[in-house]
C-alpha positions in Angstrom: 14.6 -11.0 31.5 16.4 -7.7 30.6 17.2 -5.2 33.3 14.5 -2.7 33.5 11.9 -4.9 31.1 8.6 -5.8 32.7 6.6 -9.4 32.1 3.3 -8.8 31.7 0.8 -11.9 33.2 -1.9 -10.9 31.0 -2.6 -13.7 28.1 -3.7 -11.8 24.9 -6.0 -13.1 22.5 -3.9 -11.7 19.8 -1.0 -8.9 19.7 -0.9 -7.1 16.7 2.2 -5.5 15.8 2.2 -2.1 13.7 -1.0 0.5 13.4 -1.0 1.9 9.8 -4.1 1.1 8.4 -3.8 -3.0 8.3 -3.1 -3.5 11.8 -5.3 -0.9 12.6 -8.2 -2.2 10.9 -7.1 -6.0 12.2 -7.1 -5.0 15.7 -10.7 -2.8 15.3 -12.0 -6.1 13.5 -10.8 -8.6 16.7 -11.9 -6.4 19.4 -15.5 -6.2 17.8 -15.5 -9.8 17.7 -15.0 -9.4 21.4 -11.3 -10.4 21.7 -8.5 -9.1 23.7 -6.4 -7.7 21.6 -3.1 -5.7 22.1 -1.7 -3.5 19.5 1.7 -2.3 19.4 3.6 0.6 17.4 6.8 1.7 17.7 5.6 5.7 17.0 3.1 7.8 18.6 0.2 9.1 16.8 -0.5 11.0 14.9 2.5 10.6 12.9 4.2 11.7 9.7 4.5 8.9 7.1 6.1 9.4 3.4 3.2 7.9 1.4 1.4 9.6 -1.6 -1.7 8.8 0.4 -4.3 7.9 -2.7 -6.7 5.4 -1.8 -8.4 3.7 -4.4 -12.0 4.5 -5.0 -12.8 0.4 -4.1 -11.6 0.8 -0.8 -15.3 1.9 0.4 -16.2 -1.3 -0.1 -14.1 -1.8 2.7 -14.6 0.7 5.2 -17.3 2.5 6.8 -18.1 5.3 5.4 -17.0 7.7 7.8 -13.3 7.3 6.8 -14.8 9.7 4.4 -13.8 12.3 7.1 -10.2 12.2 6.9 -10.6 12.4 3.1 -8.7 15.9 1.5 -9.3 15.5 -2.5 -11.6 13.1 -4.1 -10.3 12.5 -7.8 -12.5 12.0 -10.8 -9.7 12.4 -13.7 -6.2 11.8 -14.3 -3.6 13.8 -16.4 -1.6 11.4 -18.1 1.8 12.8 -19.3 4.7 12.0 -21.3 8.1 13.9 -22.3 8.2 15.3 -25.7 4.1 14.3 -26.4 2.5 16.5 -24.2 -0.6 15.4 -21.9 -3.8 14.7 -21.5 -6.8 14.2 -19.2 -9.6 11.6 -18.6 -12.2 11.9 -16.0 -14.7 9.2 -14.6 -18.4 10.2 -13.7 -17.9 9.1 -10.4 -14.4 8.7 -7.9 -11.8 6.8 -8.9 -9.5 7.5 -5.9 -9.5 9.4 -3.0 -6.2 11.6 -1.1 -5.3 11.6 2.9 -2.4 12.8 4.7 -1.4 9.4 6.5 -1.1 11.3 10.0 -4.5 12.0 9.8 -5.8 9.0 8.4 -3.8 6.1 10.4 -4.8 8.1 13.7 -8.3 8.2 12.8 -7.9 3.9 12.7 -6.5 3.8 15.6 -8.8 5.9 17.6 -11.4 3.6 15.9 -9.5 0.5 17.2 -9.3 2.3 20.7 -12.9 3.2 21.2 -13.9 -0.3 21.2 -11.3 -1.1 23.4 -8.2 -2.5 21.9 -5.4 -1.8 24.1 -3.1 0.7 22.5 0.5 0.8 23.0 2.6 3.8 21.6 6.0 4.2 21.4 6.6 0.7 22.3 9.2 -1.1 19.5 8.9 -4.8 19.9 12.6 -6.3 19.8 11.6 -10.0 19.5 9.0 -12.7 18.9 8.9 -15.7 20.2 6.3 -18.6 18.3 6.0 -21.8 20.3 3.6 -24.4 20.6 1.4 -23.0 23.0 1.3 -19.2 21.7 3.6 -16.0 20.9 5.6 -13.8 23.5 6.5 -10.6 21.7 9.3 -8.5 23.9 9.4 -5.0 23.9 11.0 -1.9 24.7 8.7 -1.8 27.6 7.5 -4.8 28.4 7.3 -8.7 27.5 3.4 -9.9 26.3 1.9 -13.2 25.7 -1.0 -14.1 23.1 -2.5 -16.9 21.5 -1.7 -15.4 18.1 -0.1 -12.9 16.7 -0.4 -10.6 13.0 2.5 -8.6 12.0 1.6 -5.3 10.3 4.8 -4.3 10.8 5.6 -2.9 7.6 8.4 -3.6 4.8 11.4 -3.3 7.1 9.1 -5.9 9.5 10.1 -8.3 12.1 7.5 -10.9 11.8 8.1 -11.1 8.2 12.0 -12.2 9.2 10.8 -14.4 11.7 8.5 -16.4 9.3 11.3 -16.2 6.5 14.7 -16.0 7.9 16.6 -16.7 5.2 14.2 -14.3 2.5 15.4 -11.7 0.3 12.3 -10.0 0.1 11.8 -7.9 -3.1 11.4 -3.9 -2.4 11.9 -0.9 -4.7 12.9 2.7 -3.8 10.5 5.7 -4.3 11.2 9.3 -3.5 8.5 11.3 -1.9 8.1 14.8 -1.0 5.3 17.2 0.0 5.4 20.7 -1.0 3.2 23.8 -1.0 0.7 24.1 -3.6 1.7 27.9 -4.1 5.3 25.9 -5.3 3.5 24.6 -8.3 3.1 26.4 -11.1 0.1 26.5 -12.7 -1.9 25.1 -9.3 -3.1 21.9 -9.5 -6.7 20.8 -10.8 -8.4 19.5 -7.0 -10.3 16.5 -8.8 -7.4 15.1 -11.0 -4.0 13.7 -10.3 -0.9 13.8 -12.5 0.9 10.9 -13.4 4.0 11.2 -15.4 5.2 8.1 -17.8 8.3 9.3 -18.9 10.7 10.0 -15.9 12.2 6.7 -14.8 12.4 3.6 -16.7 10.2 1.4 -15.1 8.0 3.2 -13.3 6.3 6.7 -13.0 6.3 9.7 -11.1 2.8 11.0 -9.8 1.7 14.7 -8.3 -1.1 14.0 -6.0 -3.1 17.0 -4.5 -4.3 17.4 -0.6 -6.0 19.8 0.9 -2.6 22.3 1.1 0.0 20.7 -0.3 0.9 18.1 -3.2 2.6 14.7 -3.1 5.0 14.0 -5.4 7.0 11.5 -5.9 8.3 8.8 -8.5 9.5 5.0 -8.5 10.5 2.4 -10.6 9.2 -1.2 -10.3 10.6 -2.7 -13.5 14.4 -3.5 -14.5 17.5 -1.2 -12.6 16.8 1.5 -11.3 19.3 4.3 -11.4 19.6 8.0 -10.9 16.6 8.4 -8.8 17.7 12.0 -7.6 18.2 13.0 -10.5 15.1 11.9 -12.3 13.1 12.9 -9.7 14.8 16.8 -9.5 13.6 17.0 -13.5 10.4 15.7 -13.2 9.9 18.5 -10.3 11.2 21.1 -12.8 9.3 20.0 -15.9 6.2 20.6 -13.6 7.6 23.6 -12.3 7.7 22.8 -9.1 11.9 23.5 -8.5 14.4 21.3 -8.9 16.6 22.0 -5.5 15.6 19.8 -2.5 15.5 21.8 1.3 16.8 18.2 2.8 13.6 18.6 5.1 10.8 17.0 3.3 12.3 14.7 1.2 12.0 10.9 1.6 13.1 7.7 0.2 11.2 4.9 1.8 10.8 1.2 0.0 7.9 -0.4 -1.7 7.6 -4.0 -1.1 5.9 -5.2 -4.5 4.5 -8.4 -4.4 6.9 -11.5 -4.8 5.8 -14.3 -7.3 8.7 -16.4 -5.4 7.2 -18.5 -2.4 6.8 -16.6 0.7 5.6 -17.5 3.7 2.9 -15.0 5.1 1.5 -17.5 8.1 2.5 -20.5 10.6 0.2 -21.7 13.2 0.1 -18.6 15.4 1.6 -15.7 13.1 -0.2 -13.8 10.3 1.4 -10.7 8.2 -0.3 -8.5 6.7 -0.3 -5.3 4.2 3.3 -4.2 3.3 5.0 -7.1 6.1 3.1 -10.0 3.6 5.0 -8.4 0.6 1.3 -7.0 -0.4 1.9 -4.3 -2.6 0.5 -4.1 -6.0 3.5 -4.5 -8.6 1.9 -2.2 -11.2 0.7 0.9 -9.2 2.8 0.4 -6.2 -0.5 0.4 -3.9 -0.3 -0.9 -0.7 -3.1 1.0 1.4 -6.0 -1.1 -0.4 -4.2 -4.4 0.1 -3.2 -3.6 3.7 -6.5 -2.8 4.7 -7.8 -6.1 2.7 -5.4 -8.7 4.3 -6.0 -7.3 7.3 -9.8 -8.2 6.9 -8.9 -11.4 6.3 -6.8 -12.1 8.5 -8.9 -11.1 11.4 -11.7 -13.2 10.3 -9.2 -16.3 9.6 -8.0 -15.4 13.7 -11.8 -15.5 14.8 -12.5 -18.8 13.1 -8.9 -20.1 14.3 -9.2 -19.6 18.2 -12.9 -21.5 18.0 -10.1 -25.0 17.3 -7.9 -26.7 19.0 -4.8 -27.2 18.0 -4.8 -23.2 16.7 -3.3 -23.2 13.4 -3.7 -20.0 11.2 -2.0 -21.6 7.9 -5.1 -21.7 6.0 -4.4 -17.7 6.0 -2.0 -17.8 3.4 -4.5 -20.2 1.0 -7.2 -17.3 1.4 -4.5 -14.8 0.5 -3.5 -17.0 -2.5 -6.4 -17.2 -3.9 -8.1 -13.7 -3.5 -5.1 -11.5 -3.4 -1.9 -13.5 -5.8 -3.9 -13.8 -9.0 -4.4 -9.7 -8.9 -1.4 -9.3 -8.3 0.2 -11.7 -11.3 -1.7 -10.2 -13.9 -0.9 -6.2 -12.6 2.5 -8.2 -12.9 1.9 -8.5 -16.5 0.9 -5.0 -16.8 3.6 -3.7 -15.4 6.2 -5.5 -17.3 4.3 -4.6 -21.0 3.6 -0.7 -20.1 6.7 -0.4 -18.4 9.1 -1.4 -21.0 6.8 0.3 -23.6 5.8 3.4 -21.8 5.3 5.4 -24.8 3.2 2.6 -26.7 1.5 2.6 -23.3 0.5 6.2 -23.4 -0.5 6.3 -26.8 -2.7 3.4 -26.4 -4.2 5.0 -23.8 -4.3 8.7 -25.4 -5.8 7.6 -29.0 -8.2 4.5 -27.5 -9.9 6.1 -24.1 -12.0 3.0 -23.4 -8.6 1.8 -21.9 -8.2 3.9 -19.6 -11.9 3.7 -18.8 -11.3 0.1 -18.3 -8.7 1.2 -16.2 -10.4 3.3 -13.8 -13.2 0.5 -13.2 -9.7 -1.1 -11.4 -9.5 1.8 -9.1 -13.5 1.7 -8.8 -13.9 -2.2 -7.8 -16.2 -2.9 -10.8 -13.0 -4.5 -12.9 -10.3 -6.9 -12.4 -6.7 -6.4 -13.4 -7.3 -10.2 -15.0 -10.5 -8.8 -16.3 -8.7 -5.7 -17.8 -5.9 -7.8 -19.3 -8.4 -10.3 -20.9 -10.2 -6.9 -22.6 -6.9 -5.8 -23.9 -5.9 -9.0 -25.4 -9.8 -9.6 -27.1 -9.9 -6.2 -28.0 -7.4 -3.8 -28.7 -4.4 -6.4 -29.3 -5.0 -5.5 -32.4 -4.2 -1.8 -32.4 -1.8 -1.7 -29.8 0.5 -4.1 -32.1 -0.2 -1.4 -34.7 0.7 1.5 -32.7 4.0 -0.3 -32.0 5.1 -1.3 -35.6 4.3 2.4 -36.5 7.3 3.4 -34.6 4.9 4.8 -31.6 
């Protein structure tokens, strides 16, 4: 044992490492299935995390509805723009997403996690993990623990994730965030609608999304190279008159880790991951809350079932994810490779034929599939998006 470093006797049902809003919800889930359950982060909350912070309207069919609370801006409409064409807005009758500031929002979870009494650890970086037999022993900064299992929500730079896939090149993009003032826009921003720009980076977009004072911007590219970031990102802030200089204070690159068709392992007999540590980010919008929160669900259920049998084995995990999770995520694939190389056939289509993006926002509202949505683009508009692109669109 390291010099300082205290063993703790106490057997955990589970440790969960990392409280953004997967481990979060994972350990809230255990401990109202009566479980001990330890949860570990390596910051103290609340906490500043770069994120754009939209939730998908869908994810209230995954939490309670008082995380309505921490909500800032619900969004009806989107404004859709592109270099050299202009813009233009489409709004839903009812929410298609919803904006937080993740200090407020994580820290709400984990208070939620707390009050039914998951043991919160703050400030506590676990250094190793340890998978035997028997269980997991997790060391710390602080301390060493012991579980029965253990589910890494640990992020895209995590630990778990390396310990279940040691020799894994896992597959993350960059994307540049920053939060401004509102006054620093120019005109102000419309509260109900978002802006999402298709022209500023090859492979990707750039998005203004509004909170109660500020706006996130940001931009990323999930297709092909990605160069000149900086640079793209400083016009896209001028085009929208927000400035092009950067203060060096709120600016942030932090990685995206899309969704990897290549196999990946995401359980062993006591280890889950969840959320961004899984690789669970959607590869079209670079989402990751939704999924997070999702896997985490899943997970913890999968853990309840688990501990009932002996020998523990949590493999089956990774089947459930397969099944429910992977064939979203192949066909947002698909998306993302056909709007992304043809981002101005893609804004067209979407400009001169609204019942695609309509299509689109029952994604964001639950009521579609992004299957479902490519199936209705195939049988119905094939047709006129090949026509858009042959007219030079």
């Amino acid at each position: 044992m390291a010099f300082g470093r205290v063993i703790i006797p106490v057997r955990y049902d589970i440790i969960v490492a990392g409280l953004g809003p997967g481990g979060a919800v994972a350990a809230h889930e255990l401990g109202r299935a009566g479980l001990s359950v330890l949860a570990l982060d390596k910051k103290s909350f609340p906490r500043y995390k770069p994120c754009g912070g939209g939730l998908s309207a869908r994810i209230h069919k995954l939490l309670s509805p008082d995380f309505q609370s921490t909500v800032e801006r619900t969004i009806k409409g989107i404004r859709f723009f592109y270099p050299g064409k202009g813009d233009f807005t489409l709004y839903a009758q009812e929410p298609i997403a919803y904006m937080v500031t993740r200090e407020h929002f994580d820290h709400f979870l984990v208070q939620k996690a707390k009050c039914i009494g998951v043991e919160i650890r703050e400030s506590e970086s676990v250094l190793t993990i340890e998978e035997d037999p028997e269980g997991v022993k997790v060391t710390t900064t602080a301390a060493q623990y012991q579980a029965k299992v253990m589910i890494g929500a640990d992020g895209a730079h995590s630990l778990a994730a390396r310990v279940l896939n040691p020799n894994f090149s896992r597959r993350k993009v960059l994307a540049l965030e920053e939060e401004v003032p509102q006054e620093r826009a120019q005109p102000g921003p419309v509260s109900d609608e978002v802006l999402i720009d298709l022209g500023s980076v090859p492979g990707g977009y750039a998005w203004s999304f509004p909170k109660a004072a500020r706006l996130s911007i940001g931009i990323a590219g999930f297709t092909g190279k990605r160069k000149s970031l900086l640079h793209q990102f400083s016009s896209f802030k001028a085009r929208q008159c927000i400035g092009s200089s950067f203060s060096g204070k709120t600016l942030m690159g932090h990685p995206l880790p899309l969704f990897d068709p290549r196999h990946f392992k995401l359980a062993s007999p006591r280890i889950l991951l969840v959320g961004d540590a899984a690789n669970l980010v959607d590869p079209f919008l670079g989402e990751g809350i939704y999924y997070a929160i999702r896997s985490s669900q899943i997970a913890a259920d999968s853990v309840v079932k688990v501990l009932k049998q002996d020998p523990i084995n949590c493999t089956f995990y990774q089947e459930r994810i397969h099944q429910e999770i992977y064939p979203e995520f192949r066909a947002a694939e698909k998306l993302a490779r056909l709007s992304y190389a043809f981002p101005q056939l893609w804004y067209e289509a979407m400009r001169k034929y609204p019942e695609v993006t309509r299509w689109f926002y029952e994604i964001l509202q639950g009521l579609e599939t992004y299957p479902g949505f490519l199936s209705r683009l195939k049988s119905e508009v094939g047709r006129l998006l090949k026509n858009l692109f042959f007219r030079g669109l």
